[in-house]
PAVO-503730 format. One record per residue (C-alpha): residue number from 1; z, y, x. Coordinates in steps of 0.05 Angstrom, whole numbers. Layout:
<NUM,<Z,Y,X>>
...
This chain:
<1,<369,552,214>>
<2,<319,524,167>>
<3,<355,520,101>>
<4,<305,481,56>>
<5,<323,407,42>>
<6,<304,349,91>>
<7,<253,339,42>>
<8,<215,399,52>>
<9,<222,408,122>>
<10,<208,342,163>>
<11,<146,342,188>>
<12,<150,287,240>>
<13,<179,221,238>>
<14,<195,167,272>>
<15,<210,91,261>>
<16,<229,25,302>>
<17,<234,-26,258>>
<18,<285,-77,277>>
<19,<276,-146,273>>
<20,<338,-198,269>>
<21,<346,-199,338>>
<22,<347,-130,360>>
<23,<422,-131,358>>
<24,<433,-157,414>>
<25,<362,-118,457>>
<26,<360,-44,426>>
<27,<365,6,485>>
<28,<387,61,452>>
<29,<381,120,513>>
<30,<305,92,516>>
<31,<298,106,440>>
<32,<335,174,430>>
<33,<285,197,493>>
<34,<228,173,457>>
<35,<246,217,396>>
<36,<253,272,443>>
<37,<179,265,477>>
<38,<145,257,410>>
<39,<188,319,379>>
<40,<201,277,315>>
<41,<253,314,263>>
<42,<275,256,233>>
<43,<279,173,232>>
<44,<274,120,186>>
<45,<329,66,193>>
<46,<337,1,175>>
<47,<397,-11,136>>
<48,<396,-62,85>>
<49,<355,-103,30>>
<50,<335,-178,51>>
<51,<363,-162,115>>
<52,<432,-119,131>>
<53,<436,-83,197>>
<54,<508,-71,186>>
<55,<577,-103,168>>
<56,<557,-106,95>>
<57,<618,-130,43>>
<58,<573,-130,-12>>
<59,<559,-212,-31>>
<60,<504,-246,-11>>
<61,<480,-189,25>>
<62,<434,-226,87>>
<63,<466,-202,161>>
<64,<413,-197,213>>
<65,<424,-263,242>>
<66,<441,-233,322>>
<67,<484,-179,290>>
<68,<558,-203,288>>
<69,<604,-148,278>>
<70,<556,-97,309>>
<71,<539,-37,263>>
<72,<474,-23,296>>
<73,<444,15,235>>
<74,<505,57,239>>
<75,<504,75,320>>
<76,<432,94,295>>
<77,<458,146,257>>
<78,<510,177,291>>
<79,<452,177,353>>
<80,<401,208,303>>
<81,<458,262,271>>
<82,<476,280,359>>
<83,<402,295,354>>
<84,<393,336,297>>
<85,<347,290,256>>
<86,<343,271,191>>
<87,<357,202,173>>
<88,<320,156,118>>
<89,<358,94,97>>
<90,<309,38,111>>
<91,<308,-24,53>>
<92,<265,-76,41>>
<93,<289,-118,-24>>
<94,<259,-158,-63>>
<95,<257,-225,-39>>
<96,<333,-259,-18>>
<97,<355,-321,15>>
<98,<383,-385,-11>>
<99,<452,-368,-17>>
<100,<432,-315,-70>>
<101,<386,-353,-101>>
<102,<444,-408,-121>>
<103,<494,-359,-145>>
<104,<438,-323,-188>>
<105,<385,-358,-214>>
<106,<370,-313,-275>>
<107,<347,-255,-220>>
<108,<288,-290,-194>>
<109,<218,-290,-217>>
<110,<194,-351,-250>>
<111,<122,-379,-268>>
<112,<101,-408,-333>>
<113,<135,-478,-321>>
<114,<191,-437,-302>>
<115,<201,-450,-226>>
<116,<226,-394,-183>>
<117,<171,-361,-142>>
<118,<175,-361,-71>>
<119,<142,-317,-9>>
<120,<167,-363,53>>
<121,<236,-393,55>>
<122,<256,-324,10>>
<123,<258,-334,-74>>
<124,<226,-266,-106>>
<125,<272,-223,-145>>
<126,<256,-204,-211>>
<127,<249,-122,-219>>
<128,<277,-137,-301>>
<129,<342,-168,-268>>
<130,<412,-147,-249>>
<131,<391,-164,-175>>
<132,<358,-88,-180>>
<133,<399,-66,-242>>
<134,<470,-77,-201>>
<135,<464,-106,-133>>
<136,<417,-71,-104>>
<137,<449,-6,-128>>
<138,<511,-35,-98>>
<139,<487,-38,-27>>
<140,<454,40,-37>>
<141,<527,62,-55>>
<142,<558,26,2>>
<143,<503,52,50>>
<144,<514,130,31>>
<145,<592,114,37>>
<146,<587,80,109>>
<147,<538,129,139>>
<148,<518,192,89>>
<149,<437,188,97>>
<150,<387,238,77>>
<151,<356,192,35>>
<152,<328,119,22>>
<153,<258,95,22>>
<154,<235,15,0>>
<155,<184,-15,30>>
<156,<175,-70,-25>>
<157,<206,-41,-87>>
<158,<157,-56,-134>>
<159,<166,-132,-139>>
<160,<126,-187,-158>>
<161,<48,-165,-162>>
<162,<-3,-161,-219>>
<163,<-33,-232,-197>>
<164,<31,-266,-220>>
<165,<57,-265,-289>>
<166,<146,-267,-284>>
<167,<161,-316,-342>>
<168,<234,-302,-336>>
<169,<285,-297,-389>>
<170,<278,-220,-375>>
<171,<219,-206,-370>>
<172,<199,-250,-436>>
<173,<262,-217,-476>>
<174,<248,-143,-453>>
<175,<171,-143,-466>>
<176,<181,-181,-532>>
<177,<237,-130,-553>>
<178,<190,-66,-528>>
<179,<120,-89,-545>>
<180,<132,-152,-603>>
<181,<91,-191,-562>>
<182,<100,-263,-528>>
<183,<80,-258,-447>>
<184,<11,-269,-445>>
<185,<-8,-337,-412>>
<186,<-59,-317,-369>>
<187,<-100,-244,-342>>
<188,<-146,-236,-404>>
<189,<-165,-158,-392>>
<190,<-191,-166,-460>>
<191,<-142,-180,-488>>
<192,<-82,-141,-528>>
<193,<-30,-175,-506>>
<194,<-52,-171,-426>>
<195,<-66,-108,-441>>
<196,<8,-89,-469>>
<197,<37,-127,-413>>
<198,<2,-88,-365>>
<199,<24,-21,-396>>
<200,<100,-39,-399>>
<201,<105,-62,-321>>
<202,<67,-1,-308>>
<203,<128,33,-355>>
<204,<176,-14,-323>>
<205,<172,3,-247>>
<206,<177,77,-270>>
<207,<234,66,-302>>
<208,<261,34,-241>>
<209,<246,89,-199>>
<210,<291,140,-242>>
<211,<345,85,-236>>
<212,<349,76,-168>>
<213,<349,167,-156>>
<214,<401,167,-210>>
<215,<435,116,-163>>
<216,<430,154,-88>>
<217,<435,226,-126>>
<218,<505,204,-162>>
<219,<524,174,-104>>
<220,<498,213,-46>>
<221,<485,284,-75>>
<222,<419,321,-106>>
<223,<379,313,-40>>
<224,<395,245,-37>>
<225,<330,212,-53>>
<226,<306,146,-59>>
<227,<236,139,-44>>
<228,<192,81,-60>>
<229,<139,73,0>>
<230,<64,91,-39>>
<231,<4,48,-16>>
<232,<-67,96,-8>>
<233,<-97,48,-43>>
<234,<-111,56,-108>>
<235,<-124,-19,-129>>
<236,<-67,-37,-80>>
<237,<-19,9,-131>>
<238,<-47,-8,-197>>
<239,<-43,-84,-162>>
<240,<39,-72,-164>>
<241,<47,-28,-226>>
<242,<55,37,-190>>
<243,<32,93,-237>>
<244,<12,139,-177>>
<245,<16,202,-233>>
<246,<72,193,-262>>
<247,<109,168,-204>>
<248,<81,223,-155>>
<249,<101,273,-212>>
<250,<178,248,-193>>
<251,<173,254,-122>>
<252,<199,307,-84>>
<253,<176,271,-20>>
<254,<114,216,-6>>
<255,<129,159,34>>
<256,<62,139,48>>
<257,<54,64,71>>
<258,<-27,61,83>>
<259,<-54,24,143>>
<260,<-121,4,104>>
<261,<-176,-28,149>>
<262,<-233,-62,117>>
<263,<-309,-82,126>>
<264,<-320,-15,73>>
<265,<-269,40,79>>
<266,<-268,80,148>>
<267,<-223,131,179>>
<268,<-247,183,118>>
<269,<-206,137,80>>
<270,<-136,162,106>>
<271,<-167,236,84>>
<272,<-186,218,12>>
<273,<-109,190,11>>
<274,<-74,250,28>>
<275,<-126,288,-11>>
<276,<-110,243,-73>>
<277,<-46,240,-64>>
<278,<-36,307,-59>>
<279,<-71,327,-122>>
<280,<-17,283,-154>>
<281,<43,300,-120>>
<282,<28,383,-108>>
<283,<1,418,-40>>
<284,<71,437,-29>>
<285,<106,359,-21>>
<286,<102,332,53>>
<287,<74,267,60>>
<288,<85,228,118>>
<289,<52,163,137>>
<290,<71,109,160>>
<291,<22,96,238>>
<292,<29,38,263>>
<293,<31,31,345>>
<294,<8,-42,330>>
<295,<-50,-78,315>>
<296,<-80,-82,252>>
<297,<-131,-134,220>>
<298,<-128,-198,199>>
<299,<-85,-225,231>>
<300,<-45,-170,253>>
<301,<-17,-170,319>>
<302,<51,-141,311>>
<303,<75,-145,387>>
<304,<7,-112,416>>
<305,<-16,-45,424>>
<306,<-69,-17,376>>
<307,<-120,22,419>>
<308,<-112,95,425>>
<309,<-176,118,405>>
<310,<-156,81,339>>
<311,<-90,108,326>>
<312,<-116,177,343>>
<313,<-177,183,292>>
<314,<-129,150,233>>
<315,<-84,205,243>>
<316,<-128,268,254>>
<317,<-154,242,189>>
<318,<-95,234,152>>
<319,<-84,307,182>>
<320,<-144,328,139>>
<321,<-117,296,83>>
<322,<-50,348,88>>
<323,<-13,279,114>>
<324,<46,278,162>>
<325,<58,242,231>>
<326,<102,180,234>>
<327,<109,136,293>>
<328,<124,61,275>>
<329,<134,-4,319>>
<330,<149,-69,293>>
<331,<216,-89,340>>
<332,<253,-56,386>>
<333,<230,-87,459>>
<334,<159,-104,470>>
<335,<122,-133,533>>
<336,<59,-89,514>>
<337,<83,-22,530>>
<338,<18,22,528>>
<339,<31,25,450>>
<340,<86,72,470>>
<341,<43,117,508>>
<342,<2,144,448>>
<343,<47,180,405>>
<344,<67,232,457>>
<345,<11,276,456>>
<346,<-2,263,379>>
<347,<62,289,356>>
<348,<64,344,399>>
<349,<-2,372,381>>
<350,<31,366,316>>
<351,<84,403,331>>
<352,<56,467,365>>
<353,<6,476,313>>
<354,<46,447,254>>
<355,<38,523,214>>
<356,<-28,503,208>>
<357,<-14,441,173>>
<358,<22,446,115>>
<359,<35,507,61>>
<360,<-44,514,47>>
<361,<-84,494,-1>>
<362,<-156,464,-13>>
<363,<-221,502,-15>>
<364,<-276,445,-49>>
<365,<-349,453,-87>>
<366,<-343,384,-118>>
<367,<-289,346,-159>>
<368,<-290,277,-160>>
<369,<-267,239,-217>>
<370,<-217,173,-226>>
<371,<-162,149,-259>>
<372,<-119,82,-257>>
<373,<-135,66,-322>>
<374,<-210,67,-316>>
<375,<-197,8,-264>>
<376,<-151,-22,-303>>
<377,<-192,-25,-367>>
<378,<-260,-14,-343>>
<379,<-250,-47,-278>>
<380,<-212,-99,-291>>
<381,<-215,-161,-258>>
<382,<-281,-145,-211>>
<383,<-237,-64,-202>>
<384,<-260,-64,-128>>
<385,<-334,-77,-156>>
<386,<-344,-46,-215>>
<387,<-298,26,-211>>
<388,<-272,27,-141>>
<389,<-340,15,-97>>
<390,<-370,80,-149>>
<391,<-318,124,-136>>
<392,<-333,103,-57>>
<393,<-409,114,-61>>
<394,<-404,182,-83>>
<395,<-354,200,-35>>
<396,<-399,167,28>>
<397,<-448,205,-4>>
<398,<-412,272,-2>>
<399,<-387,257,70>>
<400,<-452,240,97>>
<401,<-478,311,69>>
<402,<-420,340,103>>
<403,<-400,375,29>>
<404,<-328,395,12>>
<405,<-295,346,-49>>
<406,<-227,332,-71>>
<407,<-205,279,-123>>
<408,<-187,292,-191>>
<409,<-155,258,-238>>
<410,<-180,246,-304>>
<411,<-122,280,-343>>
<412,<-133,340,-299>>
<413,<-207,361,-316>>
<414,<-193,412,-355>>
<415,<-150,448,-301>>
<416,<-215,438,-264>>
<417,<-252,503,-283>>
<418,<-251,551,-227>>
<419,<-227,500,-176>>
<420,<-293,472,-170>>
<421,<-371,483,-188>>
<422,<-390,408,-191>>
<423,<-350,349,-224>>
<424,<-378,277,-210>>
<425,<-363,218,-258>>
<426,<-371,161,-213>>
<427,<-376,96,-276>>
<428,<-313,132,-305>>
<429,<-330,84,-372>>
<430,<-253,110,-391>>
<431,<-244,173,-418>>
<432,<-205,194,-465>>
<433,<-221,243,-536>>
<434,<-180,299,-498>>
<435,<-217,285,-428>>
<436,<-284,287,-463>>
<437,<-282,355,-494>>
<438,<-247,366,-423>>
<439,<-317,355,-387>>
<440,<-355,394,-440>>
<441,<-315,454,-435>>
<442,<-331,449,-358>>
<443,<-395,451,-372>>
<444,<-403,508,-437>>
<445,<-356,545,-371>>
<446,<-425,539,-326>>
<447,<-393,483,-287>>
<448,<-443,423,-274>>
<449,<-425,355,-278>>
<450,<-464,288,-253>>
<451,<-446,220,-287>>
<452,<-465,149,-265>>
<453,<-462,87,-303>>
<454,<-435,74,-362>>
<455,<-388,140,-358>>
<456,<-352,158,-424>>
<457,<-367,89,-459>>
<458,<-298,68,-474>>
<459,<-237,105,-506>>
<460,<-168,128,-470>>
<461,<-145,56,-483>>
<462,<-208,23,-459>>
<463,<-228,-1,-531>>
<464,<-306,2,-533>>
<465,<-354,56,-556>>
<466,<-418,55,-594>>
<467,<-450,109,-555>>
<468,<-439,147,-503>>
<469,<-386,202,-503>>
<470,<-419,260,-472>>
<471,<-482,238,-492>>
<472,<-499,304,-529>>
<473,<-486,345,-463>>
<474,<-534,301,-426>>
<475,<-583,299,-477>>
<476,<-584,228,-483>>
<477,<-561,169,-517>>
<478,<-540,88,-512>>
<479,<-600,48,-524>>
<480,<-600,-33,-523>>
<481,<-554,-58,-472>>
<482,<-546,-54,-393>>
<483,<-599,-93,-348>>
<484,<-593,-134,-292>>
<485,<-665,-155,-265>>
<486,<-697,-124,-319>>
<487,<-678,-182,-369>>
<488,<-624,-185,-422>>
<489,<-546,-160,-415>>
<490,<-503,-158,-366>>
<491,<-439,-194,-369>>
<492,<-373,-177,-332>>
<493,<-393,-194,-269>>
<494,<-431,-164,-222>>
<495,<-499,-187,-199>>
<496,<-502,-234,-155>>
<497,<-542,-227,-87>>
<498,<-608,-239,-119>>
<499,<-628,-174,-133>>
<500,<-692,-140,-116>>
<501,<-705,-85,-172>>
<502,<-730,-7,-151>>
<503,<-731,57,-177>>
<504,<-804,94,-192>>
<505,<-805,174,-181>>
<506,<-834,221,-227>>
<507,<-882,242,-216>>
<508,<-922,196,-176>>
<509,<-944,226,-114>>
<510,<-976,174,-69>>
<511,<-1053,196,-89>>
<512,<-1038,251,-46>>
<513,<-1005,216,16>>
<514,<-1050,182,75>>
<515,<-1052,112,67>>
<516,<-1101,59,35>>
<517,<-1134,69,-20>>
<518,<-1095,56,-86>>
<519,<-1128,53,-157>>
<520,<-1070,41,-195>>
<521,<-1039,113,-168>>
<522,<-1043,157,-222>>
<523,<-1076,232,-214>>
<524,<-1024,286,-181>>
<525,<-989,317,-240>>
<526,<-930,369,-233>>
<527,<-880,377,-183>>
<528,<-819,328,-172>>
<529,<-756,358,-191>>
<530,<-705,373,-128>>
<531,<-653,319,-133>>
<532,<-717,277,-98>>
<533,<-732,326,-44>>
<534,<-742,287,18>>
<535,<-786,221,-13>>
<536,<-847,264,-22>>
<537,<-882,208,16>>
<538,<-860,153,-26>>
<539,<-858,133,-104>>
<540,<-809,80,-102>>
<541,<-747,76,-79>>
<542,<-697,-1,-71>>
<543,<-643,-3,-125>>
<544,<-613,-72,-134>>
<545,<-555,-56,-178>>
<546,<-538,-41,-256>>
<547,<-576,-4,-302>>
<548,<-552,22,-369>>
<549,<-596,25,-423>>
<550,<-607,94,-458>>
<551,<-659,133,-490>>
<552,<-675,209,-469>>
<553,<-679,260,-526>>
<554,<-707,330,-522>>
<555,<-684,371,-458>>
<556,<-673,322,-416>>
<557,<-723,301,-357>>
<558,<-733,229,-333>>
<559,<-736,238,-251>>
<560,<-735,162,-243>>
<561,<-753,100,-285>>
<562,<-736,28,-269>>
<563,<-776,-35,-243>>
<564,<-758,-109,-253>>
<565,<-750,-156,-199>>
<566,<-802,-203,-179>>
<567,<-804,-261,-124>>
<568,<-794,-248,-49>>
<569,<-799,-319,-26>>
<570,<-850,-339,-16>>
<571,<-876,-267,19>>
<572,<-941,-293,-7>>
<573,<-906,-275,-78>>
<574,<-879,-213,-65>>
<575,<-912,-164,-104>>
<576,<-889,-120,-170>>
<577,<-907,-160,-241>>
<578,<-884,-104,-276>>
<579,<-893,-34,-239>>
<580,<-870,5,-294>>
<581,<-825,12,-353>>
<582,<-798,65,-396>>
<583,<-732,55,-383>>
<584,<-695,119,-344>>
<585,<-652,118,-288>>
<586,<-639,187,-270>>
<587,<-640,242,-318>>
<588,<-630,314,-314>>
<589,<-619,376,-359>>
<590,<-588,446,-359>>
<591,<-554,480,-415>>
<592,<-538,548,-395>>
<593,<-503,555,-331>>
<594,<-495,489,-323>>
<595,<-541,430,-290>>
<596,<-524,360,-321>>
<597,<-548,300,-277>>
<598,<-535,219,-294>>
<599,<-554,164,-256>>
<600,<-562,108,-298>>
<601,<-581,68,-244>>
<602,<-508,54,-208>>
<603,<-536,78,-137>>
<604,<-458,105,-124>>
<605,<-438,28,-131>>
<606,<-498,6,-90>>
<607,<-489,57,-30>>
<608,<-410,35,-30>>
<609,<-431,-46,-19>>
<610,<-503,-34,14>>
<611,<-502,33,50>>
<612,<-573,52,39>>
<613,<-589,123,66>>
<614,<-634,135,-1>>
<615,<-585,132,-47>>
<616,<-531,171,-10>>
<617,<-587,229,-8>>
<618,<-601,226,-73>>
<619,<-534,230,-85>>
<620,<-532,282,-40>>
<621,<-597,324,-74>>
<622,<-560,325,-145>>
<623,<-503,357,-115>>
<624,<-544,412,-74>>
<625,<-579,419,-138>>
<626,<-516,424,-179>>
<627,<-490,482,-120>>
<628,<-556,518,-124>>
<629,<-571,510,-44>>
<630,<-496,547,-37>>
<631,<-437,505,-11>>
<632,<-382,525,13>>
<633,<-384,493,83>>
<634,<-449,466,113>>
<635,<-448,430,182>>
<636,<-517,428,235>>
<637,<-519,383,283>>
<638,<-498,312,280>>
<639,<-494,309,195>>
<640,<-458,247,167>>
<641,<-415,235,235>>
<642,<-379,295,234>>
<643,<-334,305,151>>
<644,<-302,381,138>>
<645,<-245,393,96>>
<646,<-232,462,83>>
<647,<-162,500,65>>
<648,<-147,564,58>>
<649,<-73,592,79>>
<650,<-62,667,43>>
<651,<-114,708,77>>
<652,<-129,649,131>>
<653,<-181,598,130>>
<654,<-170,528,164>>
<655,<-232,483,170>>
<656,<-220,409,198>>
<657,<-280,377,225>>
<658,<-268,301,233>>
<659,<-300,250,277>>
<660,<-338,191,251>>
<661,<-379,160,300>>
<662,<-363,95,292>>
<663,<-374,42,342>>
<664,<-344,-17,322>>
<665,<-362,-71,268>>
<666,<-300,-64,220>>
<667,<-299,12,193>>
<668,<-225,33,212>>
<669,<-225,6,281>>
<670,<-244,39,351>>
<671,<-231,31,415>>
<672,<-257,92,454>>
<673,<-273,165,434>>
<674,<-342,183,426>>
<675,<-351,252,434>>
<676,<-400,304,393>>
<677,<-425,370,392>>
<678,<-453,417,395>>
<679,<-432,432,322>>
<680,<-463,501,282>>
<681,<-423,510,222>>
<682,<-440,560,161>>
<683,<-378,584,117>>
<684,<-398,618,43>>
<685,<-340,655,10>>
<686,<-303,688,68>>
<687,<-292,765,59>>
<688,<-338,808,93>>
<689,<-294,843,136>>
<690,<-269,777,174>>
<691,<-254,782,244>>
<692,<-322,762,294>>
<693,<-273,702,325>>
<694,<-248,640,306>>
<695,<-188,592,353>>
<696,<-208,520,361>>
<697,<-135,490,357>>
<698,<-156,429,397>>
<699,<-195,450,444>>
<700,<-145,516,461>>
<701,<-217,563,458>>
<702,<-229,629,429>>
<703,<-297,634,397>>
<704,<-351,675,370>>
<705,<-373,677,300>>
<706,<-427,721,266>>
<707,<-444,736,194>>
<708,<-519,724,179>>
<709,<-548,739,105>>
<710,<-475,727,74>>
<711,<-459,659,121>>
<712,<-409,662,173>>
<713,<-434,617,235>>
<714,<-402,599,293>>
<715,<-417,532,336>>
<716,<-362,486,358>>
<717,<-375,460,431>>
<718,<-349,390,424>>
<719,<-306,339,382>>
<720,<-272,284,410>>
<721,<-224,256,344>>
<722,<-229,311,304>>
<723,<-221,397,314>>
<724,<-186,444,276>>
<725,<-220,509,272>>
<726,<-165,568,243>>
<727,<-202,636,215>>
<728,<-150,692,216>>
């Protein structure tokens, strides 16, 4: 018998979350079969929070409204325990009904005029308030008295988000007592009071998750955990105060809520979660995620099936990302029954290859840089913009050139030597003193690094610079102010859809390319560095974003300059008034081991929101110049639709190859499996005396691999969702 807490050993979970009326409809037989088919280990249950699924005595605690004296959350339990699963205490708590409301006015959230603030027909409780400080903690100890869970989990813990301000009598006398300021009156990210309030709800919802585990520990045991549910989303956190580090650095267990699907972020996005996550929390925590067997979108249909195909390449992917299998249907009776069909074959997958899964750890070339605070400070208001849509262009980029990455957070650069041979700075404007000389020390190590932006341009608390940072390591420095269309400074938004601006190559090459004569093209002179392999036919490339202003000094060289906009309508007037200026846009050096490459020009930014192929290449050529032509995992054969993530397990190496041919018009949605292969992949780094076979865990084949000039090769036949190919 496994001994290790539930925490350590679920790996499969399953949830049926009940709506008000399932009291009197839940088929329990059907239910504890379903568990059985899909070989989950343990269930999430709800229990209590805005709504009670049991005889609760504590006041003003909402009963479903078709449970009467039923227990249902309880013959849950007991049905789960007969099973041997683990059980999770379901809550969802912070909005309350009337009746509450009446008897406690002082825990509810209030605006500046100081009325309540409502979601629906519910009043939103205030996190500062004794609704979390002694009722809710009231329920948890009834719950663990009634029915002895494993642990708790919340889907809404974190209260009332960043967009409101809670004017309260709490909230006003707890941030005046802590900080010695009044609440701010409105989101100034400039200035020190927003900026102080931001900080201590940040400090606040920490503090509330230490409360609520003292709470279930005292009352339930050590293993009794309560568990938050953790958004993917980065913005989505920072949007409800969750400090993913120093939360994740509490957590003995992720409950991962993430069902992203947008016009920008695809199925890759569930693997830079778990990857993220991960880097947070430790290789060694289990993090399952919540899958909905619903459809998602806006709106979502709750009651209908989400396709297969769909729920199939969001979970491969989150299997990339080290992330765990959980079921979950909204209700417990539904007239569209194929969303129960797709779980099956999922889970047990899962299950018969689940030692592949976990205990391993990452194998990446590149490290790529964030931290909440640079969207926060630097970010902002336009966050999704002007730090998020970076940090997404230079992953696209890195998934389109089928290279290995994992995130990393600012305050862990300097445990970055070793791990990785590349670091990219994707507009990471915050850094602090420490996370500079971080970065440099990566580099005097022979590590290379690539910045875009305006990288290293504000302090650790997002006060302004006069220079740039790490401009000594890049050989460069802050000259006049950023440009948008060539003419005076930018402001904090982002450009608007007028934008027509390119990026000239150096050296110019088109004297030597076929085409009509041109007498402005200057004489052939040198050879183009590598980061512009592949435009040898062409000496300007689109930009259309931001350009920071700097000025090169000695060692660095100027690949690319920058070139105003100009009229495109009429087409009559569309021709360059100014071809050339002296202003860079991509600059590179190398000092010692290390090669140093910035992109002024915010092409990261512009590949997120546009998704020109030029500038994920480019992207693409600084890091293969960074590597020196050696990564660790290079894919032939359908590049950019097939993403690796690489692990290594003791002595064996795991290689997941994910499939993203997408066919629909919102990344994140499918509908049917498109199939590709064949696939030739070449592995750098495996010891020489490997075995000459690798297993394809999907596809149940055996097959051959051969070592040529120091890369192992071997060619997968075919990937439907994704493949999982093991190296013993």
């Amino acid at each position: 018998m496994d001994s290790r807490p539930w925490y350590r050993r679920t790996l499969r979970w399953g949830q049926t979350n009940l709506v008000e009326i399932d009291p009197e409809r839940y088929d329990a037989e059907w239910w504890r079969d379903h568990w059985r088919r899909t070989r989950v280990q343990g269930v999430i249950v709800n229990a209590g929070g805005i709504v009670a699924y049991y005889p609760s005595a504590v006041p003003h605690h909402h009963h479903a409204e078709r449970l009467g004296t039923r227990d249902l959350y309880g013959e849950i339990v007991r049905a789960a325990r007969e099973e041997g699963l683990a059980v999770i205490a379901r809550m969802d708590s912070n909005r309350v009904a009337a009746d509450l409301f009446e008897a406690h006015p002082d825990w509810i959230c209030r605006d500046a005029a100081g009325e309540p603030y409502r979601q629906g027909d519910k009043y939103v409780t205030c996190i500062n308030s004794g609704y979390y400080r002694d009722h809710l903690p009231a329920v948890m100890r009834e719950i663990v008295e009634r029915s002895s869970p494993d642990g708790f989990a919340d889907n809404s813990w974190a209260g009332l988000p960043r967009r409101h301000i809670c004017h309260c009598a709490n909230c006003r006398d707890g941030f005046s007592n802590e900080t010695g300021h009044a609440l701010p009156e409105r989101h100034d990210p400039v200035s020190e009071t927003y900026r102080a309030w931001i900080a201590w709800n940040y400090r606040c919802r920490t503090r509330l998750w230490e409360h609520n585990n003292r709470v279930t520990t005292e009352a339930g045991g050590e293993h009794c955990l309560w568990n938050g549910m953790i958004s993917g989303d980065v913005l989505n956190n920072g949007a409800r105060f969750i400090d993913l580090r120093a939360i994740l650095q509490r957590s003995h267990i992720v409950m991962l809520d993430h069902q992203r699907r947008s016009a920008v972020d695809g199925f890759d996005q569930n693997t830079e979660a778990g990857r993220r996550l991960h880097e947070l929390a430790g290789w060694d925590i289990l993090i399952p995620e919540s899958t909905p067997q619903y459809q998602l979108g806006q709106p979502a249909f709750r009651l209908s099936s989400m396709p297969e195909a769909e729920v199939r390449l969001w979970s491969s992917a989150g299997f990339a990302g080290g992330i765990q299998p959980w079921w979950h249907h909204i209700g417990a009776l539904h007239e569209d029954r194929r969303q129960y069909q797709t779980a099956e074959s999922i889970f047990r997958w899962h299950a018969e290859n689940e030692r592949y899964l976990v205990d391993r750890q990452p194998v990446a070339d590149v490290g790529v840089v964030w931290s909440q605070e640079n969207h926060d400070l630097h970010g902002g208001n336009e966050a999704e913009e002007r730090t998020l849509d970076p940090y997404r262009g230079a992953t696209e980029a890195l998934n389109r050139a089928g290279l290995a990455w994992m995130p990393v957070h600012a305050e862990d650069i300097g445990a970055a030597q070793g791990r990785f041979r590349v670091l990219i700075l994707p507009n990471i404007g915050v850094l602090s003193d420490e996370q500079v000389v971080a970065v440099e020390r990566f580099a005097a190590g022979g590590g290379s690094v690539i910045a875009t932006g305006e990288t290293s341009l504000r302090t650790g608390d997002g006060a302004p610079r006069d220079d740039f940072a790490l401009g000594s390591l890049f050989g460069i420095r802050r000259h006049g102010t950023a440009s948008r269309g060539g003419t005076g400074p930018i402001s904090q938004s982002i450009e608007d859809s007028e934008r027509h601006t390119y990026l000239r190559l150096m050296p110019e090459l088109r004297a030597g390319v076929d085409g009509p004569h041109d007498a402005t093209a200057p004489t052939l002179a040198g050879h183009r560095h590598p980061v512009l392999d592949g435009f040898e036919l062409t000496d300007t490339l689109p930009f259309g974003g931001l350009l920071c202003g700097v000025e090169v000094r000695e060692g660095a060289q100027v690949l690319a300059t920058f070139v105003p906009d100009f009229p495109i309508f009429p087409p009559e007037t569309s021709w360059m008034r100014q071809p050339r200026t002296d202003l860079p846009a991509v600059t590179a050096r190398e000092a010692g081991a290390s090669r140093l490459v910035w992109f002024f020009a915010d092409i990261d930014r512009c590949l997120a929101r546009d998704g020109a192929p030029d500038h994920a290449r480019l992207l693409a050529n600084a890091v293969r110049w960074c590597l020196r032509g050696e990564a660790s995992v290079e894919l032939e054969g359908a590049q950019g639709f097939i993403i690796p993530s690489l692990f290594r397990q003791d002595d064996r190496w795991i290689l997941h190859l994910n499939n993203r041919l997408v066919t629909e018009k919102v990344p994140g949605r499918q509908s049917e499996l498109v199939a590709i292969g064949p696939i030739t992949v070449a592995l750098h780094g495996l010891p020489a005396a490997r075995t000459d076979a690798a297993h394809l865990l999907v596809a149940g084949l055996r097959i051959e691999m051969r070592n040529q000039d120091g890369r192992f090769l071997l060619e997968v036949p075919t990937i439907h969702d994704h493949e999982v190919v093991v190296i013993d």
